[in-house]
VEXDREN-2710 file (C-alpha; in Angstrom, 1 decimal):
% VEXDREN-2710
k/r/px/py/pz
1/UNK/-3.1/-6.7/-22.3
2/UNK/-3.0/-7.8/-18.9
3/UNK/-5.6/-7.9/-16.2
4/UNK/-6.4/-5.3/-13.9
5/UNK/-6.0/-6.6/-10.4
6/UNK/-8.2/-3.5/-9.0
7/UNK/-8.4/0.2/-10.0
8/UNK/-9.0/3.3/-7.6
9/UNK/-8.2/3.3/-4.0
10/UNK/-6.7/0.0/-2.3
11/UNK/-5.8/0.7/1.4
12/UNK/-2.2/-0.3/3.0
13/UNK/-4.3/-1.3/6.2
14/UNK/-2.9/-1.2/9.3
15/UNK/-2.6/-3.5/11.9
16/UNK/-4.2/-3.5/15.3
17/UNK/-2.6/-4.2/18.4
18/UNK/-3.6/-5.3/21.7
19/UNK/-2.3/-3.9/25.1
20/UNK/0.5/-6.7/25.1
21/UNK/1.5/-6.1/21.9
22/UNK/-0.3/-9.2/19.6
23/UNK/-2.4/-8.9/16.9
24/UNK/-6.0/-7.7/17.5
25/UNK/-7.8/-9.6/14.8
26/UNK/-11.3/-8.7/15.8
27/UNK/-10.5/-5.3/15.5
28/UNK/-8.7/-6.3/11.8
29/UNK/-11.8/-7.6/10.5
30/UNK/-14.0/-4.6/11.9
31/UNK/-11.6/-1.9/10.0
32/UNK/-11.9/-4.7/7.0
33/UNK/-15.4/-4.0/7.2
34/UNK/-15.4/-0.7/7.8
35/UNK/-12.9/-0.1/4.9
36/UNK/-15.5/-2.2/2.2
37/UNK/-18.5/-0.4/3.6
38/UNK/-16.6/3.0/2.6
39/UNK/-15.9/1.7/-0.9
40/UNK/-11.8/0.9/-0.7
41/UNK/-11.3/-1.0/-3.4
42/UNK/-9.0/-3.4/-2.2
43/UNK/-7.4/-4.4/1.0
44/UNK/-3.2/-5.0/1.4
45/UNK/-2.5/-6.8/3.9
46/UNK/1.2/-7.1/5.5
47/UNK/2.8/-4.4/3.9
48/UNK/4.8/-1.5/5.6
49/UNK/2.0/0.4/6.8
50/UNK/0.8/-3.0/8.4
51/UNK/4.1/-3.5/10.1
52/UNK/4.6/-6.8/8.5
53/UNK/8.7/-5.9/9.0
54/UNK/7.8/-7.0/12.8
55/UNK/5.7/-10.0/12.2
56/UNK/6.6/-13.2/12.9
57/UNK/6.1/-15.9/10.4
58/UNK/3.3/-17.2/11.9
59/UNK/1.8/-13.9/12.0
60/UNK/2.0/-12.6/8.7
61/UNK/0.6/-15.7/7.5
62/UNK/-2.3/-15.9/9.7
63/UNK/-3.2/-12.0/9.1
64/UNK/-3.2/-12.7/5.5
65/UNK/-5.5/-15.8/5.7
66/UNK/-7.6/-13.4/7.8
67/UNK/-7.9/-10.9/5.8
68/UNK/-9.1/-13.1/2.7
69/UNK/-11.6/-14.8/5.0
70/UNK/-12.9/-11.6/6.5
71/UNK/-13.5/-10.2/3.1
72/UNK/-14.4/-12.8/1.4
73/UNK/-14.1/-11.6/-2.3
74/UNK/-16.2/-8.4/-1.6
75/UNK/-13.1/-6.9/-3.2
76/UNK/-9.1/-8.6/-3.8
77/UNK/-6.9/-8.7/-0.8
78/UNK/-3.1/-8.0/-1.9
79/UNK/-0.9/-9.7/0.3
80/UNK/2.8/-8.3/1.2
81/UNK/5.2/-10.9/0.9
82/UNK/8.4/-9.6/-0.2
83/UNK/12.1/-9.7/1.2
84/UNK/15.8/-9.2/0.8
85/UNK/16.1/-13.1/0.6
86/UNK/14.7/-14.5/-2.5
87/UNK/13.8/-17.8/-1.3
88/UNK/12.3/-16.6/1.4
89/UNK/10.0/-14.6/-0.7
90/UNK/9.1/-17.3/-2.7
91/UNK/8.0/-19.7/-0.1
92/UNK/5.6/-16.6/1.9
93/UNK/4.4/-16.0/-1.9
94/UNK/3.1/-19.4/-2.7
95/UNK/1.8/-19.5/0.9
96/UNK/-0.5/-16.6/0.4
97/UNK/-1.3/-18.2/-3.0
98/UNK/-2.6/-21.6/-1.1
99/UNK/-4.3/-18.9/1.5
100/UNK/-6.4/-17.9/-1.6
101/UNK/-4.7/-14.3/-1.9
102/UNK/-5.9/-12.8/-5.2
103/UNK/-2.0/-11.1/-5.7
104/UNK/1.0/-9.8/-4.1
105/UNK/2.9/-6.7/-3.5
106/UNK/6.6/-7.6/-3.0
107/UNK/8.5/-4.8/-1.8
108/UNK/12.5/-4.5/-3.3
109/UNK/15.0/-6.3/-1.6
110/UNK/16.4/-4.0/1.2
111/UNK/19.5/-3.7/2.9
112/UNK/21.7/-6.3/1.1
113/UNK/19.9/-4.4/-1.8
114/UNK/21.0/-5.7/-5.5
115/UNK/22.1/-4.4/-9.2
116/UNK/19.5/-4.0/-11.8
117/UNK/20.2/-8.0/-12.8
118/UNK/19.5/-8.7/-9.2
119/UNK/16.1/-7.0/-9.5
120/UNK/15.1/-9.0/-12.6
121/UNK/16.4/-12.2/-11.5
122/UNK/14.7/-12.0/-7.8
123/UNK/11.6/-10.8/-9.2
124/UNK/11.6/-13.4/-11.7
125/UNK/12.3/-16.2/-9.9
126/UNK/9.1/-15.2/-7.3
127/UNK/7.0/-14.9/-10.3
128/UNK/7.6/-18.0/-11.8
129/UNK/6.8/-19.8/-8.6
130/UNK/3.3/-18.6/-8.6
131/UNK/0.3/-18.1/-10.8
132/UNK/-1.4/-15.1/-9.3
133/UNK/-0.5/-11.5/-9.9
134/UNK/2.2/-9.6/-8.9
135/UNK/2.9/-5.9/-8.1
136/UNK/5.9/-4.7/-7.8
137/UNK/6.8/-1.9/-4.8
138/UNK/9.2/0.5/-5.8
139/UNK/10.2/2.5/-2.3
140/UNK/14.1/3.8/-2.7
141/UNK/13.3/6.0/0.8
142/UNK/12.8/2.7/2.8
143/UNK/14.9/0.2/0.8
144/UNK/18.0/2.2/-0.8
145/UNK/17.1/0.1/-3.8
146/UNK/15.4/2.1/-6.7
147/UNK/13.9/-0.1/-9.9
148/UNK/14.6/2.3/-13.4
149/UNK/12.2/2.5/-16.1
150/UNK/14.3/-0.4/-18.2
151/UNK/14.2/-2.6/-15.5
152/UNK/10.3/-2.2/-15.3
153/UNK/10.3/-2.9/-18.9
154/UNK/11.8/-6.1/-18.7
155/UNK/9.9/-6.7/-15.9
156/UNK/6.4/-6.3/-17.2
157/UNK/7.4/-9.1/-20.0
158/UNK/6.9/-11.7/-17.3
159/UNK/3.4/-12.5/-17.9
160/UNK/1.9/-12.3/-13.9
161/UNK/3.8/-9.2/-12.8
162/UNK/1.2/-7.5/-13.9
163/UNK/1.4/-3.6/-12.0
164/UNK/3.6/-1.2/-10.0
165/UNK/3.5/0.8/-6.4
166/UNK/5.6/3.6/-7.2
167/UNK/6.6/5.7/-4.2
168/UNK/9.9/6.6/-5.8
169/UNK/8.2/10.4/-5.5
170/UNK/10.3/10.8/-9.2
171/UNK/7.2/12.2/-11.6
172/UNK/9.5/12.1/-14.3
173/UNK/10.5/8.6/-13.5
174/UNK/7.0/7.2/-13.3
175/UNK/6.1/9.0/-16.9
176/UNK/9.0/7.1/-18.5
177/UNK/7.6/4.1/-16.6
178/UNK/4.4/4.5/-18.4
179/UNK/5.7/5.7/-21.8
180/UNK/8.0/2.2/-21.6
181/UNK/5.7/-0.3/-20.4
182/UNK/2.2/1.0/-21.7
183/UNK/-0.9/-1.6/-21.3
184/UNK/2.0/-4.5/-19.8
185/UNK/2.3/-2.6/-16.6
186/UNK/-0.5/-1.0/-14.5
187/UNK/1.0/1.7/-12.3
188/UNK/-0.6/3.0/-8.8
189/UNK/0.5/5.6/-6.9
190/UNK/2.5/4.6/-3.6
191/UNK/2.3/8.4/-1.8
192/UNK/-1.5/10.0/-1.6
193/UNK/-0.2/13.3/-2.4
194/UNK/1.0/12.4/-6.1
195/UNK/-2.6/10.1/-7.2
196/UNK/-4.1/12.7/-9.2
197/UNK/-0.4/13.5/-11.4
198/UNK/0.1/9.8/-11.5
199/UNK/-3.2/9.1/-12.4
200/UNK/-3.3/11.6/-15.0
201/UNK/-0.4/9.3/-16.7
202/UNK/-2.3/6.7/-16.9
203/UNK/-2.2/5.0/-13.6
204/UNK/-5.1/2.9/-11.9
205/UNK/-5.3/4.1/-8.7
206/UNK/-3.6/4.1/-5.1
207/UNK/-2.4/2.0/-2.7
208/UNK/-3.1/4.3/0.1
209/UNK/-2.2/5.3/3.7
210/UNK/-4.6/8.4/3.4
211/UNK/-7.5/5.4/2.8
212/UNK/-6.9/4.0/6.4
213/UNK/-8.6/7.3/8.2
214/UNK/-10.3/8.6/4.9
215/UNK/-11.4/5.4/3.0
216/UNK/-14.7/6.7/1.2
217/UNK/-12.8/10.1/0.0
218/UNK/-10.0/8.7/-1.4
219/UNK/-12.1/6.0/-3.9
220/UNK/-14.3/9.1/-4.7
221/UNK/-10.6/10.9/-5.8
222/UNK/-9.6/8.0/-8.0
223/UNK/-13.1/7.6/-9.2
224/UNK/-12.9/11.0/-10.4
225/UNK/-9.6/10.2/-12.1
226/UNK/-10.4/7.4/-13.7
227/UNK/-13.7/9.2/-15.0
228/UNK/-11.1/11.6/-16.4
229/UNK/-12.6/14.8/-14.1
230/UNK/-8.8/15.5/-13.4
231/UNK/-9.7/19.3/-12.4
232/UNK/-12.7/18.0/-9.9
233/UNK/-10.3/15.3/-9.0
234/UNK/-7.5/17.8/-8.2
235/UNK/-9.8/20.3/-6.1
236/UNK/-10.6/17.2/-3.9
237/UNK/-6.9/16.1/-3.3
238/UNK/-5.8/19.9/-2.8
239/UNK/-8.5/20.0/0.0
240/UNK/-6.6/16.9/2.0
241/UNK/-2.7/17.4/0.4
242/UNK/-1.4/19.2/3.9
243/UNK/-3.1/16.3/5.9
244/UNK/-1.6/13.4/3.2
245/UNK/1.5/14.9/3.5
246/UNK/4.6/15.3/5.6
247/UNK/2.6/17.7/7.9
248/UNK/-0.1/15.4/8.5
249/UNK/0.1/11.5/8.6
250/UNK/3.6/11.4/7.9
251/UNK/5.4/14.1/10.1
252/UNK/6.2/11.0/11.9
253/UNK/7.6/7.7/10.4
254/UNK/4.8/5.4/8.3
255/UNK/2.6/3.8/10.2
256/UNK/2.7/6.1/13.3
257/UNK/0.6/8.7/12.5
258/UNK/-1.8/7.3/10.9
259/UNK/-2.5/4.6/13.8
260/UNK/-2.7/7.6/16.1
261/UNK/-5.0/9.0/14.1
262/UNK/-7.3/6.5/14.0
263/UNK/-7.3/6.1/17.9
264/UNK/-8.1/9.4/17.8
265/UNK/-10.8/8.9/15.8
266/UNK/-12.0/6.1/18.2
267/UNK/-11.0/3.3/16.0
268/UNK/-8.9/1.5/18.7
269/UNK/-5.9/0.1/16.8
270/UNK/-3.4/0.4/19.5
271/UNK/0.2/1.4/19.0
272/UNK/3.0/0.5/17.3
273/UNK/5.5/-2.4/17.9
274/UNK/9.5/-1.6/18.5
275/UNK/11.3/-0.3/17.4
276/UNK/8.7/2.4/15.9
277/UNK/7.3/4.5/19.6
278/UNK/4.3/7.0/19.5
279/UNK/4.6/10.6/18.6
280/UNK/5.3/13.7/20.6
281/UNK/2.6/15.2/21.8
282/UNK/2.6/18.5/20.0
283/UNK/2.5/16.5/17.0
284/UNK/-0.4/14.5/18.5
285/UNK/-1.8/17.9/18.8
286/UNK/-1.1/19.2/15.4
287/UNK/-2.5/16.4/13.8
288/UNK/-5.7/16.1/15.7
289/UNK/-6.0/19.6/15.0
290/UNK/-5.9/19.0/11.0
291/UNK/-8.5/16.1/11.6
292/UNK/-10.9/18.4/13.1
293/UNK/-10.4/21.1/10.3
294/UNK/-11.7/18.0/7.9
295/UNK/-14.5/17.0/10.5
296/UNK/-12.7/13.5/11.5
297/UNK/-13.2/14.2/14.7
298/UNK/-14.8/16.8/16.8
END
């Protein structure tokens, strides 16, 4: 059996922005904090939700040194480091490794995209350049590129790719997923809306957006999960599914919502960089009004 990296709720943190469009680090580490404090579980840094797609390489590797400094082994910092180009996945990977990551998420090659081979080859070939764990991000919506149930198989054979993000949305897929793979490949959830069915097939936890703005009720969902108090666990997720969902922090493309709704809550994270702009306002409006409803804001 393989190590757990973490179980429960890990948060896809997002990633603050000054006026002019740079990183706002002190505001990183205070939402690092803020997120340990609240009980997350574990912090990824770099990965969609922390617009990593428009960092430059100096500033995807200085976030993720950040991060691991700023929480300083309170809990494990997952750093996103995937790509469409092998190579350079493998050199950002063993980067993070010397930057004291404790494992990475690497997202499927997108775009170019690849066959099935492709997948185990380029997977492979990152894993064998480093020593520290590895989850896998299956996400077919954003990459056109979905991983089956046989490639995960072969997959979890390699000894440090040791879990799996699904956010495939495929139930059926992720059951055959665990049925294949068993104790070789730890599976979290990669949409908030689908943690208690996921969990209830034996998955760890999350790797959550929802965590960002609701960090101490999302651990105290997977907690329940993993404590098997599925129908307690449900009632909780029923009472934030229409805010977790399409109607809520993503009736807008990932991560715009959910960085407007933590400047609504005060947080101060600035917007997004281009391409991605900020919301309409009757959106803005319909989701502020769902955060009141939960007593976000007042």
């Amino acid at each position: 059996m393989k190590k757990t990296i973490f179980t429960g709720a890990g948060v896809a943190i997002v990633t603050p922005m000054n006026a002019d469009g740079s990183i706002n680090f002190d505001r990183l580490g205070e939402l690092i904090d803020w997120q340990i404090e609240e009980g997350t579980d574990a912090i990824v840094i770099c990965g969609t939700t922390g617009e990593s797609a428009t960092m430059t390489d100096e500033e995807h590797i200085e976030c993720i040194r950040y991060a691991v400094e700023r929480a300083a082994h309170r809990v494990p910092v997952i750093a996103g480091t995937g790509s469409n180009h092998t190579d350079y996945a493998v050199g950002l990977s063993k980067k993070a490794e010397e930057l004291g990551a404790d494992a990475l998420l690497l997202v499927t090659p997108y775009y170019n995209k690849t066959s099935q081979k492709g997948l185990i080859t380029h997977f492979t070939t990152i894993a064998e350049a480093v020593n520290i764990p590895i989850i896998l991000y299956n996400v077919p919506s954003r990459t056109g590129v979905n991983i089956t149930p046989e490639t995960m198989a072969q997959l979890a054979k390699v000894k440090n790719i040791t879990a799996v993000k699904e956010a495939s949305g495929n139930i059926s897929q992720i059951a055959r997923v665990a049925a294949l793979c068993g104790d070789d490949l730890d599976i979290y959830s990669g949409n908030d809306d689908q943690i208690v069915p996921i969990m209830s097939l034996g998955g760890k936890g999350v790797i959550s957006v929802l965590s960002n703005v609701m960090p101490k009720e999302t651990h105290e969902i997977t907690q329940l999960c993993l404590d098997n108090k599925f129908p307690e666990a449900a009632a909780r997720m029923n009472k934030v599914l229409d805010f977790s969902n399409s109607n809520g922090l993503f009736c807008d493309v990932n991560p715009i919502p959910v960085k407007e709704a933590l400047n609504i809550m005060g947080k101060d994270v600035g917007e997004c960089r281009l391409p991605l702009v900020r919301m309409d306002e009757d959106k803005i409006e319909k989701l502020t009004a769902k955060m009141k409803a939960l007593g976000l804001v007042k």
